[in-house]
N, C-alpha and C positions, 0 to 999 in steps of 0.2 A: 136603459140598462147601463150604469155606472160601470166602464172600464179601467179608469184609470189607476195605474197600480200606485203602491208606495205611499198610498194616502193616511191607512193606518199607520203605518211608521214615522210618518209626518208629525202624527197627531200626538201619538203617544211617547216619542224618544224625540222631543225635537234639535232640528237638522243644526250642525254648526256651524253657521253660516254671521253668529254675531259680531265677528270681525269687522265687517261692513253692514250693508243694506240688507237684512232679511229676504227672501223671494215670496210672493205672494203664494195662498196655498189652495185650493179651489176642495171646496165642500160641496157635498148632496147635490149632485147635479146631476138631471136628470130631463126628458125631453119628450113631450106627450104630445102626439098629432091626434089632430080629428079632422079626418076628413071629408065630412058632410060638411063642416066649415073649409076646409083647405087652410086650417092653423096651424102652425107647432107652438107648442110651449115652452119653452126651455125655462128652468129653474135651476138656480144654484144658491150658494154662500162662498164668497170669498174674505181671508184673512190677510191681513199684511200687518209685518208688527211696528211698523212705523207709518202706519197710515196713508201710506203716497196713493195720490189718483193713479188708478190704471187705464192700459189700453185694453180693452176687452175684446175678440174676435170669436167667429162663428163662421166653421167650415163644415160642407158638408160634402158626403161621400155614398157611391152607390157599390163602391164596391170592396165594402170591410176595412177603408181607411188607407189602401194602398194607393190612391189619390183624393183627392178634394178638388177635383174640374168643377163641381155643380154650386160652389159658393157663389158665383155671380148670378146664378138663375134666379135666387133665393131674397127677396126683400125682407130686410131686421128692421127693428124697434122697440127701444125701451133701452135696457142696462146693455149698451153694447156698444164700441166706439172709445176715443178719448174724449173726456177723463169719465172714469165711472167710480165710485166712493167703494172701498172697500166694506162688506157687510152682508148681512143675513138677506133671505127674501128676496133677489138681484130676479128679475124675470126678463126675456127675450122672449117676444111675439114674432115669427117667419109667414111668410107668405108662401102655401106650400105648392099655389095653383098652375107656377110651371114645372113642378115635379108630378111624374107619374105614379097613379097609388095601387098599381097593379100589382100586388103581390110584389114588391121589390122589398127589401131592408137598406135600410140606409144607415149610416152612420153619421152624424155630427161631433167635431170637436170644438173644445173651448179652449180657448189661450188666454190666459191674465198673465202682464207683463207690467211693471212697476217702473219702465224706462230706467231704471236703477244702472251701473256699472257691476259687472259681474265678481267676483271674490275668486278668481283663477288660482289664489295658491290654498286657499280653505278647499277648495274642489279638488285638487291635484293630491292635498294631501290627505283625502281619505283613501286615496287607492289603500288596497289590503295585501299586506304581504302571505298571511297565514290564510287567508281567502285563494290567495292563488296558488299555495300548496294544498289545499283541501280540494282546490276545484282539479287538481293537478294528479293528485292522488288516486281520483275515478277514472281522470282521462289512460292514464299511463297505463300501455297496454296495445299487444299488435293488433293496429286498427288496419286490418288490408283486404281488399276485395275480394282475397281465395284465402288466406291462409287466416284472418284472423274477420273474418265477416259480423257475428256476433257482436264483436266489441267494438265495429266499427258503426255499426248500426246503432249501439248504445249509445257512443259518444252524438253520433249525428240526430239522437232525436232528444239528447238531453238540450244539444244545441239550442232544436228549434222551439223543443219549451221554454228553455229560460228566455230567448229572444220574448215568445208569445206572454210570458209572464210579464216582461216588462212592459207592457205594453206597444212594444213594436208590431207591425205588418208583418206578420211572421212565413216566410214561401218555401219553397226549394224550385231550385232550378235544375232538372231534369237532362239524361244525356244518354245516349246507347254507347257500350264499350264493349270490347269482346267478351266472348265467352255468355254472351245475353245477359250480362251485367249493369246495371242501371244506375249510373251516379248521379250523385244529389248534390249539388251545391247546396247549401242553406241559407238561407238570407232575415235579416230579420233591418226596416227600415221605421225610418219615424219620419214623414215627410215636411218639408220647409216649408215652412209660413209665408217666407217674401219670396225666395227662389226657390222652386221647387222642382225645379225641372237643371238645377243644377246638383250636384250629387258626392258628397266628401263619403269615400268607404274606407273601412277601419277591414283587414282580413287575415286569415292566417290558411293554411292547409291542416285538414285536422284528418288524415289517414298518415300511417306510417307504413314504411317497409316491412319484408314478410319475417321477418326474423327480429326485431327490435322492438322494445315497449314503447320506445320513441317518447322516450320522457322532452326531451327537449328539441327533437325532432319530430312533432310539432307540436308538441302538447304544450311545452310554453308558448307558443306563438298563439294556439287556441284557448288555452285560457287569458291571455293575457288579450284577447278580443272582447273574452267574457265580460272582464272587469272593465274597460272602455267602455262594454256597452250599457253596465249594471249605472255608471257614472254621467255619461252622456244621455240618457235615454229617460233621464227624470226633466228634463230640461225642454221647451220649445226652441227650437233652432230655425235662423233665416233660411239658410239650405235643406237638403234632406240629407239625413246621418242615413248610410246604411254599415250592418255589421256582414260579415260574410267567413262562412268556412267552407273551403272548396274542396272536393274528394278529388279524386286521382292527382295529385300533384304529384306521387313520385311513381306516376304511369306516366311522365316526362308531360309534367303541367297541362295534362288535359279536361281538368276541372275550370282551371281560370281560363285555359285558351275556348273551350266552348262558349262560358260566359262572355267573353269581350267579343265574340263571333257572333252569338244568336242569343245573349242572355240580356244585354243593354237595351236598355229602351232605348230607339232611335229619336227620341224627343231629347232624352238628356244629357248633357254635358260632365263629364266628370272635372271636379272642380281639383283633385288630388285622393289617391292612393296610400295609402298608410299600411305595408304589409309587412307582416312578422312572419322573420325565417328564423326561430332558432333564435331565442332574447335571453336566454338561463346559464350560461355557461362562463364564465367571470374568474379570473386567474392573476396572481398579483405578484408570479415565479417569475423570472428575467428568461425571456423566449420560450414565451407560454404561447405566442399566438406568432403562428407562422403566415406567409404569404407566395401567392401563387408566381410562377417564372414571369421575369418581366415586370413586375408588381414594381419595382424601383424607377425602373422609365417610365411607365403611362404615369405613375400617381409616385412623382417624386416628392411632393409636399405631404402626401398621408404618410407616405414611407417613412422622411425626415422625423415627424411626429413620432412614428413607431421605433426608430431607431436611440430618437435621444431617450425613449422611455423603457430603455433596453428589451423591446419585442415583449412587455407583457399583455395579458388578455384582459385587462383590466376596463375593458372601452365597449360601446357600444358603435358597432360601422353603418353609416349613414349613406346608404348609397341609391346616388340620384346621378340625375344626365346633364350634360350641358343645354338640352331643349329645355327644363322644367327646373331652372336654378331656385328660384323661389319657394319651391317645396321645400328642398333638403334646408335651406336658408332658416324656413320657419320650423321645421324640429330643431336645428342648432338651437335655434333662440331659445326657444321653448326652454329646453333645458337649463342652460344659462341663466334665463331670469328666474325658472321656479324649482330646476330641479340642481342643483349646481356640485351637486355630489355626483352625477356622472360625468364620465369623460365621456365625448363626444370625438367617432373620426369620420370623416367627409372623405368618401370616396368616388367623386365625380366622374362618372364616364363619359370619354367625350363622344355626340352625336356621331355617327358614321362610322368607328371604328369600335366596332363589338369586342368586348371580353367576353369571351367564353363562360367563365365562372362567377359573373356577375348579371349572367343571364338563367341563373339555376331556383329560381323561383316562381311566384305568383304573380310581381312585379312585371314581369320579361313579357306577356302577354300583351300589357297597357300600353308598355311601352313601343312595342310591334305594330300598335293603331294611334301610335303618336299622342297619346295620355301622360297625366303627368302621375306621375309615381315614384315610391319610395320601396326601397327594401331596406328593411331595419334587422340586423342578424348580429349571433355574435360570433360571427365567421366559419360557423360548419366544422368543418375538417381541419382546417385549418387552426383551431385553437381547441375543440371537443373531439380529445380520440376516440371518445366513447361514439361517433357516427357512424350510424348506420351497424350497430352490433347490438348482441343481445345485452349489452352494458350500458344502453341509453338508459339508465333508470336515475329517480329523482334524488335517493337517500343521499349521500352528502358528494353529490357531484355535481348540483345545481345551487345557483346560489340567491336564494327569494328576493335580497333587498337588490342588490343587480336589478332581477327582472323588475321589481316592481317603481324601480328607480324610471327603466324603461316605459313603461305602463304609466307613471305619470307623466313625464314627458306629452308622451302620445295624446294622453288625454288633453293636456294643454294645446298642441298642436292642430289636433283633428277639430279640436271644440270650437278653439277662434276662428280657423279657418270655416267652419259649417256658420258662424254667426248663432251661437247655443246664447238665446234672450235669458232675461232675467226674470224668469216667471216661472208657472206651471200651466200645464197643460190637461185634460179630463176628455172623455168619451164617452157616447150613449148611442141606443141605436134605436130606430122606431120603425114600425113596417107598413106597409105602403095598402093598408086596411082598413075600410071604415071604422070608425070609434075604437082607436088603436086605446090600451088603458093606459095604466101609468107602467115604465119599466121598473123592471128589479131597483127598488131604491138603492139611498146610501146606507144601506142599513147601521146601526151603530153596533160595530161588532168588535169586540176586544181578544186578546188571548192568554189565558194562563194554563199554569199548571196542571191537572187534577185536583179539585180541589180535595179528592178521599186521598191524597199525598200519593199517587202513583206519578209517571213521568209523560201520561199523555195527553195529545194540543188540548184545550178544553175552549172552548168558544161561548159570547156570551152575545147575544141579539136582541135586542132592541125591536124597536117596532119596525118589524121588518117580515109583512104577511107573503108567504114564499107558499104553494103548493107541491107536493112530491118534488122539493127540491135533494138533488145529490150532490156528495163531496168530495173531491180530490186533491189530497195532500201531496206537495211537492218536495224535494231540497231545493237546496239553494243552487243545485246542479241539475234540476228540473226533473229528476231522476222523482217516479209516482212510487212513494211508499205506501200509502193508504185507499183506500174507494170504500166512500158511503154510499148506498144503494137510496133510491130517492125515497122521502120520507119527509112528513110536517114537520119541519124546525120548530123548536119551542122558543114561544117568545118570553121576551124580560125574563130570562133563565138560561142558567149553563147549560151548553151540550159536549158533551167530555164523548171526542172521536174515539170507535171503539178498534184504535191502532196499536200501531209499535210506539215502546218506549222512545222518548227523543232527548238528546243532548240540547245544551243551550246552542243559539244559532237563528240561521234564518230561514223561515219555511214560505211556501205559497200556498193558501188553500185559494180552490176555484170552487164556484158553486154555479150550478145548473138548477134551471126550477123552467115551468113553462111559461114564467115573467121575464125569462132571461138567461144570464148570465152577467159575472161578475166574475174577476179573481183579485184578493187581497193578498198585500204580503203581513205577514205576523213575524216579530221577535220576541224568543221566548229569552227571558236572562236565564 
């Protein structure tokens, strides 16, 4: 059962990445056990446009891909290892007789990695600015656990589908709060190939105050996760990426402080923190961006800064600790070499003597268990008067390329530090059944228009035998427009979804059948 997303869009808009090395692109893969043999099959195709040998790997998982502990149990042979020749027909034989076939499912992934150097500013500079005002547009809105619940529940499950869409491990993590209120962190992880058990998280708070739309209180900070994740998340990484939006942050940070309390796996190490408090708000007025009592003594160098640049909001604040210099160190850089149109200010706190106001996020948590972390904000109150009012809204009080200036940064940042290879990555799952069949292939599946000239998805499938399979249409916001009831797909022939009209854009369909599951992403022009 092919999981891997983004493949169609691989195939048919392909990726710009010809500045340098191409990344290899992993086809029809796919993973068939028999267990009266104790075999696996694996099949695929791999592309690479300049031919280079790859490193090819095979992980496997018993529990939906939220780790890969069971790879060493597992003996390979055939197309798997360095070098393996990029091309059609590639098969890997597993040895599956120290895995249990007792009703388990398992998952295997595949990694092709071209050893290539990565294209950091071709990557950086796909962030989308009009993507994070589209994605910003759904969020904005009071998301709070009494007064605005509805909309906060939307925002939290658009989260965890588009994480689930990309193929990430998609979870929430779980908490009691008064009133018998249940918050949900949401997580969405893609785990590390060489270190896995060290852990680089990208996060933001995605609930707002009871009175505020909380366009940039924290709705930039949440979508500006989204995009990190939509970027990072096509990519095999040395580390594990995880993405995070944490609820009750302005229940006085009880979302993050649970998690670093009872949410961390005590196996893994956090490698660095990347959190958005508030990235949207950008001001180029001469003392547009004020500063807290005292702020000229502890941070007489960020001061100076802000002083010769007569106090405008024109900057992004980088605020890290004297324990963990090296983080804040590598978003400077980052920016510097890729993004050089933001200003960057370094507000370093030193270990042992707290600032109050530099303790008012998701950060402050990690920090509390001696983590290394970042808070990326563009200063709250202190530069956006709209905080914390019903005047948190997006229309011309945020400024997109600001944020998205930010959003690239970050991705440079979070990305070299997680070790993001130069390959792609695929999934399939097989169950632990005698004469398991073949899963849900790669079916060849396209998307246009209608072709009777109306505006809806219209799908076209290939040899692709599916029983009472059903379909669910996504946004680009994970937000389910459509559901097809299960039904014979028709083969070598259109099937024109019987939905709502759509604008050009990017959608997800998921398809369910009893061979599987699959979800693809489609762009309609």
């Amino acid at each position: 059962m092919t999981s891997r997303l983004f493949k169609l869009l691989f195939l048919l808009f392909p990726y710009s990445l010809c500045a340098q090395n191409a990344v290899p692109v992993i086809q029809q893969f796919s993973a068939t056990a028999n267990w009266s043999t104790q075999i696996l099959t694996v099949s695929y195709a791999v592309a690479d446009a300049e031919n280079d040998p790859l490193d090819i790997s095979l992980e496997f998982s018993n529990n939906g891909g939220k780790t890969y502990a069971l790879s060493a149990q597992v003996p390979q042979t055939g197309d798997v290892g360095f070098p393996v020749q990029p091309g059609a027909n590639r098969t890997i034989s597993c040895d599956l007789s120290q895995l249990s076939s007792g009703g388990a499912t398992f998952t295997v992934r595949l990694v092709a990695d071209d050893r290539q150097a990565f294209d950091w500013q071709s990557l950086v500079d796909e962030v989308d600015s009009m993507r994070l005002r589209a994605d910003l547009e759904f969020v904005e809105g009071i998301r709070h656990y009494t007064a605005g619940l509805a909309h906060l529940n939307a925002v939290h499950d658009s989260l965890k589908n588009c994480f689930a869409a990309q193929g990430l491990f998609a979870e929430e993590h779980t908490f009691s709060y008064a009133a018998n209120y249940v918050g949900r962190n949401v997580l969405g992880s893609n785990r590390g190939t060489l270190y896995a058990d060290s852990v680089v998280i990208v996060d933001a708070h995605y609930d707002s105050i009871d009175n505020a739309p909380g366009a940039d209180d924290n709705g930039s900070g949440t979508v500006g996760v989204l995009e990190v994740a939509r970027l990072l998340s096509r990519y095999p990484s040395e580390k594990t990426l995880r993405f995070i939006g944490f609820d009750l942050e302005e229940a006085g940070l009880v979302g993050s402080a649970r998690y670093v309390s009872s949410g961390l796996p005590t196996n893994e190490k956090v490698a660095g923190v990347f959190n958005f408090e508030m990235i949207g708000y950008y001001s180029e007025e001469p003392n547009s961006q004020q500063v807290p009592a005292g702020f000229n003594i502890l941070f007489s160098q960020a001061y100076s800064q802000l002083q010769a640049n007569q106090f405008r909001g024109d900057c992004i604040i980088n605020v890290g600790n004297t324990s963990f210099p090296g983080l804040a160190n590598r978003f400077h850089q980052s920016a510097t070499q890729y993004v050089p149109d933001l200003k960057v200010l370094d507000v370093i706190m030193q270990t042992g003597i707290p600032v109050p106001d530099l303790l008012r996020s998701d950060h402050a948590p990690f920090w509390g268990a001696n983590l290394p972390a970042l808070m990326i904000t563009d200063g709250a109150n202190y530069r956006n008067k709209c905080y914390h009012t019903p005047s948190d809204t997006l229309d011309e009080k945020l400024n997109f390329t600001f944020m998205s200036n930010v959003v690239k940064t970050t991705v440079a940042a979070a990305g070299q530090l997680a070790g993001i290879r130069h390959g792609d990555w695929a999934t399939a799952s097989f169950t632990g059944t005698v004469g398991t069949g073949a899963p849900v292939p790669d079916c060849q599946v396209s998307s246009v228009f209608s072709p009777g000239g109306g505006r809806q998805l219209a799908l076209w499938f290939g040899a692709c035998p599916l029983t009472e399979a059903s379909l669910d249409l996504f946004d680009s916001r994970g937000q389910l427009l459509h559901h097809e009831a299960p039904q014979l797909l028709p083969q070598q022939a259109t099937f024109v979804l019987d939905g709502p009209e759509l604008s050009a854009g990017i959608y997800f369909v998921k398809i369910n059948a009893r061979e599987g599951s699959r979800t693809i992403k489609v762009a309609l022009p």
